[in-house]
Backbone as numpy.savetxt, mean C-alpha at the origin, in Angstrom:
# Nx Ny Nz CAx CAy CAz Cx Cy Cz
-11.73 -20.31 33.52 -12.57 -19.10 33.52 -11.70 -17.84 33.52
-10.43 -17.91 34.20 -9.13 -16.80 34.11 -9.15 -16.19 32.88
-8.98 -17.85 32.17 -8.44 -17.28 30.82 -9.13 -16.78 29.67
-10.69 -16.65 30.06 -11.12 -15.85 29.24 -11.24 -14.28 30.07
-11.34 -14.15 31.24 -11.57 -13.26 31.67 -10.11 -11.94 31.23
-9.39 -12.97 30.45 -8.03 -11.89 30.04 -8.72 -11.45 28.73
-8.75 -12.12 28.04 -9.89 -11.58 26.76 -10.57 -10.97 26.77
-11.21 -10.10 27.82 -12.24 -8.99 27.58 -11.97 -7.91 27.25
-10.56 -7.13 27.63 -9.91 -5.77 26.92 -10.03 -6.19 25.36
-9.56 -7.45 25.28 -9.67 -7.41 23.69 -10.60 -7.57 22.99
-11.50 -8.30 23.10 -12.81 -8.20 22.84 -13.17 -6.82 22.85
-13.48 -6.51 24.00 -14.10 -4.76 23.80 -13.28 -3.64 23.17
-12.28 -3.95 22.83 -11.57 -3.31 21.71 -11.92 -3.51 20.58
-11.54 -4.83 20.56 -12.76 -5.15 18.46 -13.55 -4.83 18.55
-14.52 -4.78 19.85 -16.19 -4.35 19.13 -16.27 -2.88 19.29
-15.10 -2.42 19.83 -15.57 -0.73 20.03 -15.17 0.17 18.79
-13.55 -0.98 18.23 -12.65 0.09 17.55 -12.86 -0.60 15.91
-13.25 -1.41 15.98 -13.29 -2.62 14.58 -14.61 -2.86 14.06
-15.45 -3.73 15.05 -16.83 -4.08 14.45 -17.87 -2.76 14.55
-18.15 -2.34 15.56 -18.84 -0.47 15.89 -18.77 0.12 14.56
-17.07 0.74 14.63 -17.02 1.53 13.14 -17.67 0.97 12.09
-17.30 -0.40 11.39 -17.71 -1.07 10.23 -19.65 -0.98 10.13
-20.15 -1.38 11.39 -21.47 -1.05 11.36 -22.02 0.09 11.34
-21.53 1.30 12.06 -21.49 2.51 11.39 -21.74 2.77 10.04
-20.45 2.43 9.80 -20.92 2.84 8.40 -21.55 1.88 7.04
-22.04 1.28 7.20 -22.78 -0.06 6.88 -23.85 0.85 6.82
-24.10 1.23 8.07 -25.35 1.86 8.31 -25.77 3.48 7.55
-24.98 4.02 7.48 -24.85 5.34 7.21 -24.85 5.05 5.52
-24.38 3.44 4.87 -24.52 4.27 3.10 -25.83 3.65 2.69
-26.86 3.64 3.84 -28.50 3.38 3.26 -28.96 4.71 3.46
-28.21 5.96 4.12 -29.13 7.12 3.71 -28.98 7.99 3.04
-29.55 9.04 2.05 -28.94 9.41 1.38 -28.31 11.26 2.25
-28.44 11.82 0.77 -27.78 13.09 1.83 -28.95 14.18 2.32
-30.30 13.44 2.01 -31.12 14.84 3.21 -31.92 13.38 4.11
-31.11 12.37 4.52 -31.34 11.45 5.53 -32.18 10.75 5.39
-32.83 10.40 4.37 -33.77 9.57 4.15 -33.13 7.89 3.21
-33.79 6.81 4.09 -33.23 6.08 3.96 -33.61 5.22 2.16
-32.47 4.67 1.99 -32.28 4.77 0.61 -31.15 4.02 0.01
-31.58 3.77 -1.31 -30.33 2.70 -2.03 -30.17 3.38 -3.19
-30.21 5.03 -3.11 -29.28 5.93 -4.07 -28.12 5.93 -4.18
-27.51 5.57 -3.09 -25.97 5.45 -2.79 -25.81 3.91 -3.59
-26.15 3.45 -3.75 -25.10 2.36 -3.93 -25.09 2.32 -5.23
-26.51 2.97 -6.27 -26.91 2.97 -7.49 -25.85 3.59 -8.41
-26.11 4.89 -7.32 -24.54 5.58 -7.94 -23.87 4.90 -7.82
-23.33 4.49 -6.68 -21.79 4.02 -7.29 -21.57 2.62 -8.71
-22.30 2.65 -9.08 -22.42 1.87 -10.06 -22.75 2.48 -11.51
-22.80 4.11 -11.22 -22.41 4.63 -12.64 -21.31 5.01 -13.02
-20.83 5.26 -14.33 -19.68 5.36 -14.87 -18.36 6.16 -13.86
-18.93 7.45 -13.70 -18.11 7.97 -12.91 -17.45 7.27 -12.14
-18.15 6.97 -11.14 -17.30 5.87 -9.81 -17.01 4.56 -10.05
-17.10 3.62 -11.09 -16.69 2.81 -12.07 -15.19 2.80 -12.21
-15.16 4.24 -13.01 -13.86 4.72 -13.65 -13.13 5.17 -12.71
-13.71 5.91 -11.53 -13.01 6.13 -10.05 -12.61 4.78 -9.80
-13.19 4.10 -9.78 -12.77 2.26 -8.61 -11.26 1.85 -9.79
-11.51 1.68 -11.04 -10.35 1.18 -11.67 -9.06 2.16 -11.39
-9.60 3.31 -11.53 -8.06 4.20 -11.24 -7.50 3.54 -10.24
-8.50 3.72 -8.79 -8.03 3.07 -7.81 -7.04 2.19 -7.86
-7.84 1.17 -8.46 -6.97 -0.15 -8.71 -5.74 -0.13 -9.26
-5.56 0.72 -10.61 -4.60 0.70 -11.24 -3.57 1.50 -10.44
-3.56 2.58 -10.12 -2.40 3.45 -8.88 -2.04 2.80 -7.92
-3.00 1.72 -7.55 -2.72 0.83 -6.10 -1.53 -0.47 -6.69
-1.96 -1.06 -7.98 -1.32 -1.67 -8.48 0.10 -1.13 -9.34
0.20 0.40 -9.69 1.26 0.36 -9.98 2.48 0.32 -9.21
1.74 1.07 -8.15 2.24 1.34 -7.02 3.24 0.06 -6.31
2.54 -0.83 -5.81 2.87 -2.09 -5.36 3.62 -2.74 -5.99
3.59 -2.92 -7.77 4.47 -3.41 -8.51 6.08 -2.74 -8.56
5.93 -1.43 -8.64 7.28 -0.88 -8.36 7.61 -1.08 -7.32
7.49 -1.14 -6.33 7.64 -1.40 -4.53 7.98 -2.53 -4.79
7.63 -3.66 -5.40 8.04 -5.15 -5.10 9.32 -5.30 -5.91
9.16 -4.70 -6.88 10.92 -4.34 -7.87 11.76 -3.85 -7.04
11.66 -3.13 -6.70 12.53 -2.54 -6.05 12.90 -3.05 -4.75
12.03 -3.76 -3.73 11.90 -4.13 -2.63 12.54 -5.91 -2.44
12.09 -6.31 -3.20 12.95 -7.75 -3.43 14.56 -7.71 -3.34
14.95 -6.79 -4.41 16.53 -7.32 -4.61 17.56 -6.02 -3.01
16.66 -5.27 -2.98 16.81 -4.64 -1.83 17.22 -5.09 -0.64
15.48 -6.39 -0.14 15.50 -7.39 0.58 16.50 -8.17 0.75
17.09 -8.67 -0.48 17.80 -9.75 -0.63 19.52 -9.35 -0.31
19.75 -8.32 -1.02 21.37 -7.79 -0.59 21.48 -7.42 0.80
20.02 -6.49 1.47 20.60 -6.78 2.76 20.62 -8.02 3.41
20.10 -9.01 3.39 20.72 -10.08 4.18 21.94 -10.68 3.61
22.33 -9.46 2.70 24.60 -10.13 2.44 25.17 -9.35 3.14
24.60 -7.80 3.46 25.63 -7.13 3.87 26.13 -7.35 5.45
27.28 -6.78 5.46 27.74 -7.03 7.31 26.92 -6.85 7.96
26.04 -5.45 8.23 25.68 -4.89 8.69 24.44 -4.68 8.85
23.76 -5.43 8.86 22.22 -5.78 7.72 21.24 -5.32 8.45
21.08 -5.23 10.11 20.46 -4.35 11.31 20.36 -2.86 10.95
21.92 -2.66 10.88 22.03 -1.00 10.82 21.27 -0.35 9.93
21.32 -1.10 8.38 20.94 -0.52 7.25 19.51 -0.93 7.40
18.61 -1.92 8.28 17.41 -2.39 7.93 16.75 -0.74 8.49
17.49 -0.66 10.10 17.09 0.43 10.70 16.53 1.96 9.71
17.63 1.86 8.94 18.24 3.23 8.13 16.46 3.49 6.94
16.17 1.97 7.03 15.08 1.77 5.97 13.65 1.89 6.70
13.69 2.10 7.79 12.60 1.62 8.78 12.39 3.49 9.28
13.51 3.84 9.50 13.52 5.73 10.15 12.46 6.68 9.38
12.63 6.17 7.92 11.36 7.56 7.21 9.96 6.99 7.42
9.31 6.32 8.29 8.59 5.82 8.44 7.95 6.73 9.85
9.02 6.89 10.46 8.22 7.36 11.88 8.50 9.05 11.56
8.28 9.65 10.10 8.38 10.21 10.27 6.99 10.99 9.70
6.16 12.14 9.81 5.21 11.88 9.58 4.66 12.03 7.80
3.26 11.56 7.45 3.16 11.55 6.28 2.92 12.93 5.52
2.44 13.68 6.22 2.19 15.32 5.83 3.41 15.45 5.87
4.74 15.47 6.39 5.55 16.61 6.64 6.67 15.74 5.38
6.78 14.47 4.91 7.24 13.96 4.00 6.83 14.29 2.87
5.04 14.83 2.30 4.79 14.85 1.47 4.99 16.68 1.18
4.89 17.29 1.74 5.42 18.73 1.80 7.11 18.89 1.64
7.61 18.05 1.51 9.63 17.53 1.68 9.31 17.76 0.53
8.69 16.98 -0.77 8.39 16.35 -1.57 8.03 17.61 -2.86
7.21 18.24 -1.71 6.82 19.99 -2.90 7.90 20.65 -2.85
8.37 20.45 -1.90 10.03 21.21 -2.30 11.01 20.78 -2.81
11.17 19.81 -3.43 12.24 19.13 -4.10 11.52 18.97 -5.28
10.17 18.68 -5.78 10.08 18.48 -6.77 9.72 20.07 -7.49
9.27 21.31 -7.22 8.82 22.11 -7.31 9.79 22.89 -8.27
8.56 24.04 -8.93 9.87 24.57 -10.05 11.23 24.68 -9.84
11.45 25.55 -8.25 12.73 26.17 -8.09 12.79 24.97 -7.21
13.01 24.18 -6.91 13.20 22.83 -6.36 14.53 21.96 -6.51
15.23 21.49 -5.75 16.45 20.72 -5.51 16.57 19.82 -7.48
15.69 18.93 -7.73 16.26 18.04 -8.79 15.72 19.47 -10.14
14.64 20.66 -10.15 14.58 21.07 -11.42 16.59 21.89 -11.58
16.71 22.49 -10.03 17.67 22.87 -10.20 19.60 22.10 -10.45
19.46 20.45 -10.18 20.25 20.01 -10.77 19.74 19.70 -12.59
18.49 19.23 -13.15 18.51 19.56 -14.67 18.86 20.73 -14.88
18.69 21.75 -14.44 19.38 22.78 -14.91 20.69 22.91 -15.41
21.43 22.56 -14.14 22.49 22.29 -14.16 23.04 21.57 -15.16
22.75 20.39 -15.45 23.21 19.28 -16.12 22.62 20.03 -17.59
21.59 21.07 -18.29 21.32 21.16 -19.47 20.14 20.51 -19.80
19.41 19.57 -19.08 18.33 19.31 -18.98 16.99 20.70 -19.41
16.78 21.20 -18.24 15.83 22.49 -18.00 14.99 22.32 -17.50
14.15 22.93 -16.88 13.37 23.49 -16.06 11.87 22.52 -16.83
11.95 20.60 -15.68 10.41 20.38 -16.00 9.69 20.34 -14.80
8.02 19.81 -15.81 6.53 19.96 -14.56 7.06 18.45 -13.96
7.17 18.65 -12.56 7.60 17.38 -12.21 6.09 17.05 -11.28
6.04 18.11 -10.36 4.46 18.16 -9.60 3.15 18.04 -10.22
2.58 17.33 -9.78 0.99 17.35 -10.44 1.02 16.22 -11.35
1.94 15.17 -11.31 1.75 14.43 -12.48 1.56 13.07 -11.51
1.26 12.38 -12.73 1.10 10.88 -12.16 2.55 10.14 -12.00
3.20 10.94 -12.68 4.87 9.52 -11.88 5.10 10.62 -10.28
4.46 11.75 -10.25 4.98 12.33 -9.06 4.15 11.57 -7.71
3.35 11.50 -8.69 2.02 10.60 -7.37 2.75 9.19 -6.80
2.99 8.51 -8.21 3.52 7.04 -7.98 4.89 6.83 -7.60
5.95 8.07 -7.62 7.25 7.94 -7.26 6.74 8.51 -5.32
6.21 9.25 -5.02 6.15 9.26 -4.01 5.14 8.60 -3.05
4.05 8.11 -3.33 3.83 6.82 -2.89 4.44 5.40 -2.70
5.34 4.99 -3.79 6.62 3.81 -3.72 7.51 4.12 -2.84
8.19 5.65 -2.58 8.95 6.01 -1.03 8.17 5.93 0.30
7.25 6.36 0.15 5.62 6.06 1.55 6.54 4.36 1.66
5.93 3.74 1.04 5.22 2.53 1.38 5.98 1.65 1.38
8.06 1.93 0.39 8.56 0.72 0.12 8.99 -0.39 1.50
9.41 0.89 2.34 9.58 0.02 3.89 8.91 -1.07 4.49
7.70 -0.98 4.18 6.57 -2.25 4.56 6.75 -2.93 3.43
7.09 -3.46 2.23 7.11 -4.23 1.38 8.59 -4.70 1.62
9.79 -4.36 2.14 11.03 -4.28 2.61 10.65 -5.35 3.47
10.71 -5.05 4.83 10.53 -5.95 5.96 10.27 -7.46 6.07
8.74 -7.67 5.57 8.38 -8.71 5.26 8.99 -9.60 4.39
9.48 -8.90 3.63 10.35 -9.57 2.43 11.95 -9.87 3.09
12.13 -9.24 3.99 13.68 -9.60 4.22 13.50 -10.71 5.67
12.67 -10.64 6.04 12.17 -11.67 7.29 12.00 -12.96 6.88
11.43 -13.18 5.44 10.79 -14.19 4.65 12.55 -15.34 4.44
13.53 -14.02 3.98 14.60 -14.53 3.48 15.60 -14.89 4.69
15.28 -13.90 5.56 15.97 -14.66 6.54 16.01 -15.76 7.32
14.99 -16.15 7.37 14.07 -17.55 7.73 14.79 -19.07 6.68
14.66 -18.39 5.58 15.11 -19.92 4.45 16.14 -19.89 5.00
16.23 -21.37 4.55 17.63 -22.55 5.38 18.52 -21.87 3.91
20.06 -21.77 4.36 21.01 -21.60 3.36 21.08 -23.08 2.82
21.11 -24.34 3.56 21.22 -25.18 2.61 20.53 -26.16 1.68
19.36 -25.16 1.56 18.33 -25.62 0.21 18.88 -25.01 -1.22
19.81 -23.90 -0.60 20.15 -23.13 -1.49 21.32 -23.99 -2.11
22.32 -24.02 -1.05 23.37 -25.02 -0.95 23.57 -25.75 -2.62
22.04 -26.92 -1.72 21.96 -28.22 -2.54 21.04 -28.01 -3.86
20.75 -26.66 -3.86 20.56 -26.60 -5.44 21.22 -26.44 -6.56
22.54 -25.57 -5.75 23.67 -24.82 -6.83 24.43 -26.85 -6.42
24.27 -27.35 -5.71 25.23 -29.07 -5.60 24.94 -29.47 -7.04
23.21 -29.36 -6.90 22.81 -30.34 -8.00 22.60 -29.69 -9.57
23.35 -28.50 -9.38 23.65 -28.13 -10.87 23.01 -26.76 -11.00
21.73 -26.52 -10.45 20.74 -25.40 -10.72 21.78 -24.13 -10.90
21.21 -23.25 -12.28 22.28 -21.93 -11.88 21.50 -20.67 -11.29
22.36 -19.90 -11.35 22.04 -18.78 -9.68 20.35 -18.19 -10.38
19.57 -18.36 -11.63 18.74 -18.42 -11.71 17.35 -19.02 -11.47
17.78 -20.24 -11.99 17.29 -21.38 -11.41 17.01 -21.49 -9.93
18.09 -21.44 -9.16 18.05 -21.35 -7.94 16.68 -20.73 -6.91
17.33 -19.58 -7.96 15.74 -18.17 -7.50 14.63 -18.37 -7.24
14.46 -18.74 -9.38 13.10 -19.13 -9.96 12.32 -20.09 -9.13
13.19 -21.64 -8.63 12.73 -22.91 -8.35 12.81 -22.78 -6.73
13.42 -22.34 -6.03 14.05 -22.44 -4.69 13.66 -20.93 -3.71
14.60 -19.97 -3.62 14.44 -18.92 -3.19 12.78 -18.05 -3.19
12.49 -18.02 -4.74 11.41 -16.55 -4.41 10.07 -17.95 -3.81
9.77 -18.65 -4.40 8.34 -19.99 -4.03 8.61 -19.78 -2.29
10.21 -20.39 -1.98 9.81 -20.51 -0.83 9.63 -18.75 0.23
10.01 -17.61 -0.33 9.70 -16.44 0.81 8.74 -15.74 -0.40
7.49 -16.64 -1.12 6.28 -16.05 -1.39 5.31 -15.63 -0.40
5.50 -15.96 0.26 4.63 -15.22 2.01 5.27 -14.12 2.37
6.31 -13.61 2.56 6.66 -12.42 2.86 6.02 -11.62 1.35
6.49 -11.85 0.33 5.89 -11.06 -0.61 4.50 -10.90 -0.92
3.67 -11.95 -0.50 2.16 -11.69 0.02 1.77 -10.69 0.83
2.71 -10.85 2.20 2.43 -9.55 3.12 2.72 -8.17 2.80
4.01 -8.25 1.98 4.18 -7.02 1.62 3.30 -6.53 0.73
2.81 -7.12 0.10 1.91 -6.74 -1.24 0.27 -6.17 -0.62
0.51 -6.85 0.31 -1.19 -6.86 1.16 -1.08 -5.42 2.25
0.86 -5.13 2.58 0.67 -3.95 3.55 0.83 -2.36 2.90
1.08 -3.10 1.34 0.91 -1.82 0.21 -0.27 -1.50 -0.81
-0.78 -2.28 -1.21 -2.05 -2.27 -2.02 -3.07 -1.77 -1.12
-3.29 -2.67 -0.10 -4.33 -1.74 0.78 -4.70 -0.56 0.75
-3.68 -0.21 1.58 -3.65 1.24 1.87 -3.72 2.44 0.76
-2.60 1.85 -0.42 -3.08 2.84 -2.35 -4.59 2.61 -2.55
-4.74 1.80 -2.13 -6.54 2.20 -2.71 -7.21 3.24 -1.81
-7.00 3.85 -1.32 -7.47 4.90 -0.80 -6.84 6.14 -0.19
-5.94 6.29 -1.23 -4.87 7.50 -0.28 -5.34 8.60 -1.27
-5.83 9.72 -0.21 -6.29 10.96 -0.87 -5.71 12.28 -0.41
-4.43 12.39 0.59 -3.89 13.37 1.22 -2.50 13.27 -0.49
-2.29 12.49 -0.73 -1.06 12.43 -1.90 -1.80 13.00 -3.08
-3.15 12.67 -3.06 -3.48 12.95 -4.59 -4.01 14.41 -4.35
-4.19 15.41 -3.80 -4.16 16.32 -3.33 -3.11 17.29 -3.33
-2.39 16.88 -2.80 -0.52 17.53 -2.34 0.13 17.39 -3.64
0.39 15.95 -4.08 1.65 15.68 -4.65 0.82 15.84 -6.18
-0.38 15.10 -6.84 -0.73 14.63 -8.05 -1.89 16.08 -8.26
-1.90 16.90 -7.16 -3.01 18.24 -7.73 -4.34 17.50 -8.24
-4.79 17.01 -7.36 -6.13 16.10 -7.40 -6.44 16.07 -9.26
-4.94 15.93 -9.69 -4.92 15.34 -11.30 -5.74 13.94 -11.07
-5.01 13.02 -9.85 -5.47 11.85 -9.79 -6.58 11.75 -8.53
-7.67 11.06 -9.68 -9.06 11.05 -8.27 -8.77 9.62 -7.99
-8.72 9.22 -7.06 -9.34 7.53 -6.26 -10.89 8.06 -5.16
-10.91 6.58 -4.97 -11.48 6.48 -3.87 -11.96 7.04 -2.74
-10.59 7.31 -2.48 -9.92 7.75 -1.13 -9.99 9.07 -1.42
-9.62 9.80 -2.36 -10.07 10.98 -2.51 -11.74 11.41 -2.24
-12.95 10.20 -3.12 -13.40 10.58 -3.02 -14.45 10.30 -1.95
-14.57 9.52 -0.98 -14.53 9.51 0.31 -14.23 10.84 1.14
-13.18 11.32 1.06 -12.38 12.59 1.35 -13.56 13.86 1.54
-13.98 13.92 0.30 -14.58 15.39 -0.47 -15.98 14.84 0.09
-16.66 13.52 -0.05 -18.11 13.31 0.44 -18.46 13.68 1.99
-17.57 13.39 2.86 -16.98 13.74 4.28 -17.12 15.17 4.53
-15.92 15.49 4.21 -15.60 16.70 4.95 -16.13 18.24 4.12
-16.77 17.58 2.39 -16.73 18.95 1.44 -18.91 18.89 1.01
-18.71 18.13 0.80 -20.43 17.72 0.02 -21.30 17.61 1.03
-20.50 16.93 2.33 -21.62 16.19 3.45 -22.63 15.54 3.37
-22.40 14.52 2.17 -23.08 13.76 2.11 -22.19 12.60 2.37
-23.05 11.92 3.75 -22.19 10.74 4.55 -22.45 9.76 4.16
-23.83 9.91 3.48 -23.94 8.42 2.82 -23.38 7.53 1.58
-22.82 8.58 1.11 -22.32 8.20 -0.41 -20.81 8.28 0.14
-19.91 8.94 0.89 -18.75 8.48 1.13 -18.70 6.95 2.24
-19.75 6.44 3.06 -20.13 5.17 3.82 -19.91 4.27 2.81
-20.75 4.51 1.64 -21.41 3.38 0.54 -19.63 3.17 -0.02
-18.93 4.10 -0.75 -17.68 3.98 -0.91 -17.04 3.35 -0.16
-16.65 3.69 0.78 -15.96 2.43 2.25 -16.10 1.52 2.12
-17.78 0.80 2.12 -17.83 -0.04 1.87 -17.93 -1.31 1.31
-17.68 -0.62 -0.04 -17.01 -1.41 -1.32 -15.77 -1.28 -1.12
-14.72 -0.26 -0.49 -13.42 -0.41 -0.41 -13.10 -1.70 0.28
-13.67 -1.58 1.92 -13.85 -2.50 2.58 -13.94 -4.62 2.17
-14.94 -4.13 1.30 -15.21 -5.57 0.23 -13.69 -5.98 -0.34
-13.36 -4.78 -1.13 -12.10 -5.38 -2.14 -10.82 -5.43 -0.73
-10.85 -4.90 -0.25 -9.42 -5.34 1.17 -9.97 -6.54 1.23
-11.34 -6.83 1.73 -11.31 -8.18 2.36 -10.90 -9.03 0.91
-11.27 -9.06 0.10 -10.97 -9.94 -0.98 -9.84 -10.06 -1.20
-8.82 -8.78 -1.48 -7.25 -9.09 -1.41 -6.94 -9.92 -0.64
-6.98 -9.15 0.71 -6.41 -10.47 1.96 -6.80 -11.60 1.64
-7.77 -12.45 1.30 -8.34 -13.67 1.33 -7.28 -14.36 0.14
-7.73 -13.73 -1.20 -6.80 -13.86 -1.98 -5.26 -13.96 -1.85
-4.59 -13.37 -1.26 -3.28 -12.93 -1.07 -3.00 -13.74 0.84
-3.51 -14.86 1.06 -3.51 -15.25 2.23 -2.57 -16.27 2.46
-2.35 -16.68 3.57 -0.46 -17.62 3.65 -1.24 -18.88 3.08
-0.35 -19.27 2.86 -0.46 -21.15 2.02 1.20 -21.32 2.26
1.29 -22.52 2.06 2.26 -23.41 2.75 3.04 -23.48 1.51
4.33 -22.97 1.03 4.74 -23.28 -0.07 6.23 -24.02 -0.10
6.77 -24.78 -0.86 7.52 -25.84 -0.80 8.37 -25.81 -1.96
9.53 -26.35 -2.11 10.52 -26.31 -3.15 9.91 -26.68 -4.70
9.79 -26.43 -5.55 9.33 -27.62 -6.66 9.86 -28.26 -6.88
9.25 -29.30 -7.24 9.72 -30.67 -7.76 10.53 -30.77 -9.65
């Protein structure tokens, strides 16, 4: 009887901070915006507009994640060669606690006309480009946000494999490709699950970047959630959004969930 009686902080945490909210707003996208209850919200979101909103989503969340995993793999992988592999994990882990407004404002100043890189093209004969407001500005600074969590998981994954699976692959002939292909990435596909699951998430709904960095060039979701909230006040149509966001997280995760994976044969 102890031992459930330790379970009740946690319990009343999920239902206060987890299940509460979710029913909230469950509840909130059946009304519309002069409170009358209603399945306008969801109708809309099933016309073109928010259609073409949900794929952007998708696609920024996915480019996003795909560069992060390029980059984040071979990243992963050299630090567990180097000496020092703590120090530098640390070094990768620091822009993280630092906050996301005050990184993405770093960001208007370096990329900005009179800005740190227009003023090395200058330099170099290049000249003076629009680097702000665009979509690689969105997706280059979202891949710095986020690569750290796609990092981690991925270098935990590798640190875990036995060196001598590796060993006895390069024994039995496999070359340092092979190795990879058949051996290495299959078996730390779970770290790259997590990472993929602690970056995609979150791109599907980031609307403080597309704002700041992309000059609400780029609408998501999350943007428009954002503007239903705090600009239109209509709560029901940013609820109804959530909770299709809500849907596709749960589906990723499910999708993207651990399974037991093993050398091939």
């Amino acid at each position: 009887m102890r031992r459930y009686a330790y379970a009740i902080p946690y319990w009343l945490w999920i239902g206060l901070f987890v299940v509460a909210p979710i029913i909230l707003i469950i509840y909130y996208s059946f009304f519309d915006i002069e409170g009358h209850f209603s399945l306008v919200n969801y109708q809309t979101f099933f016309t073109p507009v928010y259609l073409r909103m949900t794929v952007n989503s998708f696609w920024y969340a996915f480019l996003i994640t795909a560069c992060s995993l390029l980059i984040a793999y071979p990243t992963a992988y050299l630090l567990t060669k180097t000496k020092h592999k703590q120090l530098w994990l640390l070094l990768i882990i620091l822009p993280t606690w630092v906050n996301l407004l005050l990184k993405a404002y770093a960001f208007l100043g370096l990329f900005g006309t009179y800005g740190a890189v227009n003023a090395l093209f200058e330099t170099i004969g290049i000249g003076t480009k629009q680097l702000l407001f665009t979509d690689f500005s969105f997706v280059f600074v979202s891949v710095y946000i986020f690569i750290p969590f796609m990092i981690l998981p991925i270098f935990n994954a590798l640190e875990k494999l036995n060196p001598s699976l590796i060993d006895a692959s390069r024994d039995l002939g496999a070359s340092e490709w092979t190795t990879f292909r058949r051996v290495i990435f299959p078996l730390t596909l779970d770290g790259v699950k997590a990472g993929c699951q602690a970056v995609f998430i979150p791109s599907l709904s980031l609307f403080m970047l597309t704002r700041l960095i992309a000059g609400n060039r780029v609408i998501t979701l999350g943007t428009a959630v954002e503007q239903h909230f705090l600009v239109t006040q209509n709560w029901g149509m940013g609820a109804t959004i959530a909770v299709f966001l809500m849907i596709a997280m749960a589906g990723i995760m499910a999708l993207t969930g651990n399974r037991k994976w093993g050398v091939r044969q």
